[in-house]
C-alpha positions as CSV (number, residue, x, y, z in Angstrom):
1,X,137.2,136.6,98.2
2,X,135.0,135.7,101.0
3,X,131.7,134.2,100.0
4,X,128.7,134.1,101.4
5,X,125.2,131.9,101.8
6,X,122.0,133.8,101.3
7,X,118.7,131.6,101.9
8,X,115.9,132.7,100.5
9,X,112.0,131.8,102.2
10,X,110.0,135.0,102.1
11,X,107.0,133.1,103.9
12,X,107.7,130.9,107.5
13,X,105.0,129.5,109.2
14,X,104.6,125.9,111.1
15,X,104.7,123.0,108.8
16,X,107.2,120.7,106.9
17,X,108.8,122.6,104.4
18,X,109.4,125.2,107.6
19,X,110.6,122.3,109.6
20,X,113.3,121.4,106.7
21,X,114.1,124.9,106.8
22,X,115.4,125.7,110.5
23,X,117.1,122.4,110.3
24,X,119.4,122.6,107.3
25,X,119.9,126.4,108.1
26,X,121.2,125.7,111.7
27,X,123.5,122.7,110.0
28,X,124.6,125.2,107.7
29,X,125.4,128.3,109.9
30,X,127.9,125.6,111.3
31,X,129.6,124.6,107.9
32,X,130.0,128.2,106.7
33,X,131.3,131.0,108.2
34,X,128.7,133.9,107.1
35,X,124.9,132.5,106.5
36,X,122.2,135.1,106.1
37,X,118.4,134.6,105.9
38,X,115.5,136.7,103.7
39,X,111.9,136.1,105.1
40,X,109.1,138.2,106.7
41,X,108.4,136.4,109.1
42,X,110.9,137.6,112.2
43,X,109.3,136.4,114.7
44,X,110.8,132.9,114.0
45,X,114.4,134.4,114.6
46,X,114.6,132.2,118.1
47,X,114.4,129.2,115.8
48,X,117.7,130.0,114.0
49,X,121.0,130.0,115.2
50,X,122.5,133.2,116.6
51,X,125.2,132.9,113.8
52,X,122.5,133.6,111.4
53,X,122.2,137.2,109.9
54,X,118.3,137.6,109.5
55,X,117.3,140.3,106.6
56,X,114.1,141.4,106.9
57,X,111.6,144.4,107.5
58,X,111.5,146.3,110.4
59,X,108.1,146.5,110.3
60,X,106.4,143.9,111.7
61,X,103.4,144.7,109.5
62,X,103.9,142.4,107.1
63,X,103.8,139.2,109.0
64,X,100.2,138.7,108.9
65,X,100.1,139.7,104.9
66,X,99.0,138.0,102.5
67,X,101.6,135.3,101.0
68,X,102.3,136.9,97.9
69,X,102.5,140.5,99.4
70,X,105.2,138.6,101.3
71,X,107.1,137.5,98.2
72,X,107.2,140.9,96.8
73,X,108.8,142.9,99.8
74,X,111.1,139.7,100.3
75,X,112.3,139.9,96.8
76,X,112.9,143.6,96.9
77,X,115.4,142.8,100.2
78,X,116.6,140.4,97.8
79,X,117.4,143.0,94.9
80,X,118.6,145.1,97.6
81,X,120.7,142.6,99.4
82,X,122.4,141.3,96.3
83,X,123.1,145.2,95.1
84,X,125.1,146.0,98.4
85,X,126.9,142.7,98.0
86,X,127.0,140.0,95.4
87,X,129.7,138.1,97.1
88,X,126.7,135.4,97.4
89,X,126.0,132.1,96.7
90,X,121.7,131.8,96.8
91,X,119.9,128.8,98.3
92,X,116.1,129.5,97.8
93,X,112.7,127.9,99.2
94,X,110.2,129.6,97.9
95,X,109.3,131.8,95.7
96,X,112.0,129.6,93.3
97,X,110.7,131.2,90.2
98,X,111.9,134.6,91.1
99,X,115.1,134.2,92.9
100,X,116.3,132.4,89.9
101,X,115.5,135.2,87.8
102,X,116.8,138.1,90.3
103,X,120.2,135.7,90.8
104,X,120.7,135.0,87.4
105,X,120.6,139.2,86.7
106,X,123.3,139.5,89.1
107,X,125.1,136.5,88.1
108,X,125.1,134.4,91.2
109,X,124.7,131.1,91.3
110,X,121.9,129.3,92.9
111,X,120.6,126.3,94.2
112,X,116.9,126.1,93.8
113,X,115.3,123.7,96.4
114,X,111.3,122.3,95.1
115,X,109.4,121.2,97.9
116,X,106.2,120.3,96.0
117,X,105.7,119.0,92.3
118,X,104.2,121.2,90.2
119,X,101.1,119.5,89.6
120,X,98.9,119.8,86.3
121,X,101.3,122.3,84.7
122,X,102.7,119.4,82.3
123,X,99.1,119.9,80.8
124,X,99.2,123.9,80.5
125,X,102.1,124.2,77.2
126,X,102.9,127.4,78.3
127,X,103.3,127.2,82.1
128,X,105.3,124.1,81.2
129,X,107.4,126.1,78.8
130,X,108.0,129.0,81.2
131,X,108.5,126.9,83.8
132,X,111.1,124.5,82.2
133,X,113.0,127.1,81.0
134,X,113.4,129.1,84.3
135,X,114.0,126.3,86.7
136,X,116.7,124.9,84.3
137,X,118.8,128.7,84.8
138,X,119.2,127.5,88.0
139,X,122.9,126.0,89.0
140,X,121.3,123.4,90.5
141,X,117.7,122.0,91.7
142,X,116.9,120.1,94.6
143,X,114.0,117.5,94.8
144,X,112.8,115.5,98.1
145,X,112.0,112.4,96.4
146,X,113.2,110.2,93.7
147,X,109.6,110.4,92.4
148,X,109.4,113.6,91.9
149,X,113.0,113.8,90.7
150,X,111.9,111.6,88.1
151,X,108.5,113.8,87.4
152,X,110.5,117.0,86.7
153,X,113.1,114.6,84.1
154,X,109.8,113.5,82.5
155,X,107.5,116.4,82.3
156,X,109.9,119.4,82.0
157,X,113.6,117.5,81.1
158,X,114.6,118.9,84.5
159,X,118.0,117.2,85.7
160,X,117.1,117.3,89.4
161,X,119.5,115.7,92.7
162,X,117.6,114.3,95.4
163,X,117.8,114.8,98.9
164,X,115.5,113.4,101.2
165,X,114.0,115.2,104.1
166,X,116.1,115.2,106.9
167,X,114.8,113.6,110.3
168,X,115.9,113.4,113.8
169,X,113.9,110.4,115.2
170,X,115.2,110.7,118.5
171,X,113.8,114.6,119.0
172,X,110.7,113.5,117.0
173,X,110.0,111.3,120.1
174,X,111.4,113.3,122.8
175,X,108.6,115.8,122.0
176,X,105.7,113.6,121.0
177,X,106.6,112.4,125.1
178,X,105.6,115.4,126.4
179,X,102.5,115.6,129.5
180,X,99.6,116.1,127.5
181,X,96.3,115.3,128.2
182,X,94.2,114.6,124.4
183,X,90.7,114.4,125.9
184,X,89.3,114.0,122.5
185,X,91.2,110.4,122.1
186,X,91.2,109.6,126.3
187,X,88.4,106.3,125.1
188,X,90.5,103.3,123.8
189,X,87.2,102.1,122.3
190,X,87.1,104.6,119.3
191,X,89.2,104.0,116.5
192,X,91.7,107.6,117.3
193,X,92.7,109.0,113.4
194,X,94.7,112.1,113.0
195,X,95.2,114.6,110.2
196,X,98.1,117.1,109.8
197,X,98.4,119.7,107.5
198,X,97.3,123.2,106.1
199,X,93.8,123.4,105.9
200,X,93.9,123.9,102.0
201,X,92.4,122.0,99.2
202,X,95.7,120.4,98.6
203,X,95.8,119.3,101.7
204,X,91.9,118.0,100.8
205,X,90.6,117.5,104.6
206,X,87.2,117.9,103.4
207,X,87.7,114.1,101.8
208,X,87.9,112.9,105.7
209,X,85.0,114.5,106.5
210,X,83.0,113.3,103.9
211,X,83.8,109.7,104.8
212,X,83.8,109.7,108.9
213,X,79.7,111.5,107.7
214,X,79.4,108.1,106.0
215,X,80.8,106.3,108.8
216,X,79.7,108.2,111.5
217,X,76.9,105.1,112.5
218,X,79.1,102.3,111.5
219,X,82.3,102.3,113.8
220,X,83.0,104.6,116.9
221,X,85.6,106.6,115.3
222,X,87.2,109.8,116.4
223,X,89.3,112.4,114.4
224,X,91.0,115.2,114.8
225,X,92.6,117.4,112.1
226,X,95.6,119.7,113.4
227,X,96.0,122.8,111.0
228,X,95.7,126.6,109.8
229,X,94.5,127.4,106.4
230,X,92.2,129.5,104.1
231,X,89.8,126.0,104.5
232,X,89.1,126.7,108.0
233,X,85.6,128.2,108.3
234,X,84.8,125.5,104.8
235,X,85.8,122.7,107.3
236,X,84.2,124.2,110.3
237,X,81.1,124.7,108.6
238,X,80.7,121.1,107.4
239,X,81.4,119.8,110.4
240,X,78.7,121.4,112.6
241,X,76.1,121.2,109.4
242,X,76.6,117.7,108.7
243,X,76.5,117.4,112.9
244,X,80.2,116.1,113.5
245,X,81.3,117.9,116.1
246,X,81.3,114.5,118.5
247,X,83.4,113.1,116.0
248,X,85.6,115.5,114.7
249,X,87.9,118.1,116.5
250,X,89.1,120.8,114.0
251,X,92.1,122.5,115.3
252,X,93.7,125.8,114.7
253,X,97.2,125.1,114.9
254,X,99.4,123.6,117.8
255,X,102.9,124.3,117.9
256,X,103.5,121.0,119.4
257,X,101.3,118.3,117.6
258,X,103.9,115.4,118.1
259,X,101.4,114.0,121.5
260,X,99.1,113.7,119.3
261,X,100.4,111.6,116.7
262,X,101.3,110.0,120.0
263,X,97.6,109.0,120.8
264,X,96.6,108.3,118.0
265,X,95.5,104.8,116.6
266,X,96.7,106.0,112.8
267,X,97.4,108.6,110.3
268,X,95.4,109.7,107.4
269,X,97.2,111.7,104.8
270,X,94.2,113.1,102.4
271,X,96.5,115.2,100.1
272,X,95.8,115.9,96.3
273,X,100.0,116.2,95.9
274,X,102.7,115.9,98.2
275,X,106.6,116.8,98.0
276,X,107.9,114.5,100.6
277,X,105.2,114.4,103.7
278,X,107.5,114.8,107.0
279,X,104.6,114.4,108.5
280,X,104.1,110.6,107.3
281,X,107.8,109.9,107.9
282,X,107.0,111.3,112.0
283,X,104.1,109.1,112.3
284,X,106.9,106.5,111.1
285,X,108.6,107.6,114.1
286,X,105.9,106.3,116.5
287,X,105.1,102.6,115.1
288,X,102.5,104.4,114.0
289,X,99.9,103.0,110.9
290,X,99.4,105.0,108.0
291,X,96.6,105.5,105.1
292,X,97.6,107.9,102.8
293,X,96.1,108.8,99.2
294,X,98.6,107.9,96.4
295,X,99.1,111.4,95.2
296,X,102.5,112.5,93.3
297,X,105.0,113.1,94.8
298,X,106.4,111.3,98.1
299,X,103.9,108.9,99.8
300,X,104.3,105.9,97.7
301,X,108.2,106.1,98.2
302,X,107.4,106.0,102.0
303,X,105.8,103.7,102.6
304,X,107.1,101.3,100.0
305,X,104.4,101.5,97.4
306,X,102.0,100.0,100.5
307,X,104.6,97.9,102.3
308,X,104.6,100.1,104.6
309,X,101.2,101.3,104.8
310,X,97.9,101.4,103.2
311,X,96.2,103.6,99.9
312,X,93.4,104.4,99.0
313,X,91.8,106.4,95.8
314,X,92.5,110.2,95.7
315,X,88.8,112.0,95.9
316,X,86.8,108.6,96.8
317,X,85.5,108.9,99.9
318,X,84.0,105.8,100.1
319,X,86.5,103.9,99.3
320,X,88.9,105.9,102.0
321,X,85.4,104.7,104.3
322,X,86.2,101.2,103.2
323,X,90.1,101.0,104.3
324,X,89.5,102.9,107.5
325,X,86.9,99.8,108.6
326,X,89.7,97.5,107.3
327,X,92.0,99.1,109.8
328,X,89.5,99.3,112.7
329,X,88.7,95.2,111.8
330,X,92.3,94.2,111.6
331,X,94.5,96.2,113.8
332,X,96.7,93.1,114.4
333,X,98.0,92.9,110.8
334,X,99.0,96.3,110.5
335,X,102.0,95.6,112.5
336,X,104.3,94.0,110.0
337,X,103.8,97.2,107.3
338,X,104.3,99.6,110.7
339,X,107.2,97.8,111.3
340,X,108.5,98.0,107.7
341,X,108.1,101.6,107.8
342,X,109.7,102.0,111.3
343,X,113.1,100.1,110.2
344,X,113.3,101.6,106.6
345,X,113.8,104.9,108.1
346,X,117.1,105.7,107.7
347,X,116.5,106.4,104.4
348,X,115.6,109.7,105.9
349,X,118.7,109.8,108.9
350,X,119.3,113.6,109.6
351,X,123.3,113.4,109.5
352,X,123.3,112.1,106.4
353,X,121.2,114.3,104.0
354,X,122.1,117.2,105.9
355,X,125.5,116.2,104.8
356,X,124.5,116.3,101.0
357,X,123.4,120.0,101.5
358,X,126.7,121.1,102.7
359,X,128.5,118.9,100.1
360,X,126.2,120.6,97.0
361,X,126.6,123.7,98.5
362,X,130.4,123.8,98.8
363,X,130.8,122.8,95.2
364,X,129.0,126.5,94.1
365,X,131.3,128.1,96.7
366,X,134.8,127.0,94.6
């Protein structure tokens, strides 16, 4: 009987876990013969291959629903998907919860794929409980670091494989090399930091801005935070209250920040938790340094428990204050952890842990 891959991501939008996405689906559409996709959000179809069945609404008025409206109608295509054929094997993103449940009705199998630990629910007995005893229904669950493999043993006696983020270094430079003028950062003199991410209290970019307020009359320092997010008008806010808008440019998005890891001087990852940050392993990709929070799950594995870059304490502002002077006093010795970084990345090489996807995979297919 001919089977079939149905990947599951009711919610797309431009970040890491999307990034991960288009990759492995594209690698996959090559392996297998019939790969379909469930998500809202269509308007990413020119992102997939053309051998990719897309399944979703033909309404295009749920794309700019709320994130959990999106789950629901994805999961009904999902029920109805599955009842006009179960000839499926299930790969889900999102939403893992659910499509375990909804696979395990029909009797599929399915590979769950956790981007992000679930953070604090070892300390809620019930979440815990519910939570250990769904995930473990799954066939099998995917992790993106060995760190948070070994959280999910720990905390819920999940029996996780890992596979790291995949990573083309090559294309990661090819776009970062793109003509673009970053006005913001043109003056060598100021120490140039960048942020990355959703503008969410995960994410925690209000920690940065608390400390470059501290700082603002110490160092010249610019920053710029690249993002979308329900934080936006939070960040905004403090930024023009607290009178930073000289040394902080809050974006809304780009579609192509990689210039701007380009000009920068380093990265700042302010996260609460983590998965596996792509974005610390593409700042890898330029040689460039890195001061990252030492949040569960992923940072400490890249950079090599601070081999390969520096931490500071998650929620202190001041003493985040205290290693950004560090950096801006001691540029020079930064190099041997940013070279660390640089040639421990094939950890991370896009061949092979795209291979281990189609190798997991194949096994549910026999």
């Amino acid at each position: 009987m001919h089977k079939k891959l149905l990947i599951f991501i009711p919610h797309l939008d431009i970040g890491g876990v999307e990034k991960n996405f288009f990759l492995i689906s594209n690698y996959l559409s090559k392996k297998f013969d019939d790969v379909s996709v469930i998500t809202i959000n269509s308007e990413f179809k020119k992102k997939l291959s053309k051998k990719i069945k897309l399944i979703s609404p033909n309404s295009k008025r749920w794309k700019n629903s709320t994130i959990y409206t999106k789950y629901i109608i994805s999961i009904f295509l999902l029920i109805k998907t599955l009842l006009v054929n179960n000839n499926y094997v299930l790969l889900s993103f999102q939403a893992n919860w659910y499509a375990i449940i909804i696979a395990k009705i029909f009797g599929r199998k399915i590979i769950s794929r956790s981007n992000t630990a679930p953070e604090g629910w070892s300390k809620n007995n019930f979440k815990k409980t519910l939570y250990k005893y769904i995930i473990n229904l799954a066939d099998t669950i995917l992790v993106n670091s060995i760190e948070f493999k070994k959280n999910l043993k720990k905390n819920f006696n999940v029996n996780a494989v890992c596979i790291y983020n995949p990573i083309n270094k090559s294309s990661v430079l090819k776009l970062g090399h793109v003509r673009k003028k970053i006005k913001f950062f043109k003056s060598k003199k100021n120490l140039r930091i960048l942020n990355i991410g959703r503008l969410t209290n995960q994410k925690n970019q209000l920690l940065i801005l608390k400390s470059i307020k501290y700082l603002k009359n110490q160092i010249p320092i610019k920053v710029i935070i690249v993002g979308k997010g329900e934080n936006y008008s939070v960040l905004k806010n403090y930024i023009q209250q607290n009178n930073l808008n000289n040394k902080v440019l809050l974006t809304n998005g780009l579609s192509n920040p990689y210039p701007y890891i380009k000009h920068c001087d380093f990265f700042l990852l302010s996260s609460n938790y983590e998965g596996l940050p792509n974005v610390l392993l593409e700042a890898q990709c330029f040689k460039k340094i890195i001061i990252s929070t030492k949040c569960p799950t992923g940072p400490q594995e890249i950079l090599l428990n601070g081999k390969a870059g520096i931490f500071f304490k998650m929620n202190d502002f001041k003493d985040l204050s205290k290693k950004i002077i560090y950096v801006y006093k001691n540029k020079n010795k930064m190099i041997t952890k940013v070279n660390t970084g640089y040639n421990n990345l094939h950890r991370f090489d896009e061949k092979k842990n795209l291979k281990m996807y189609y190798q997991i995979i194949l096994k549910h297919f026999k």
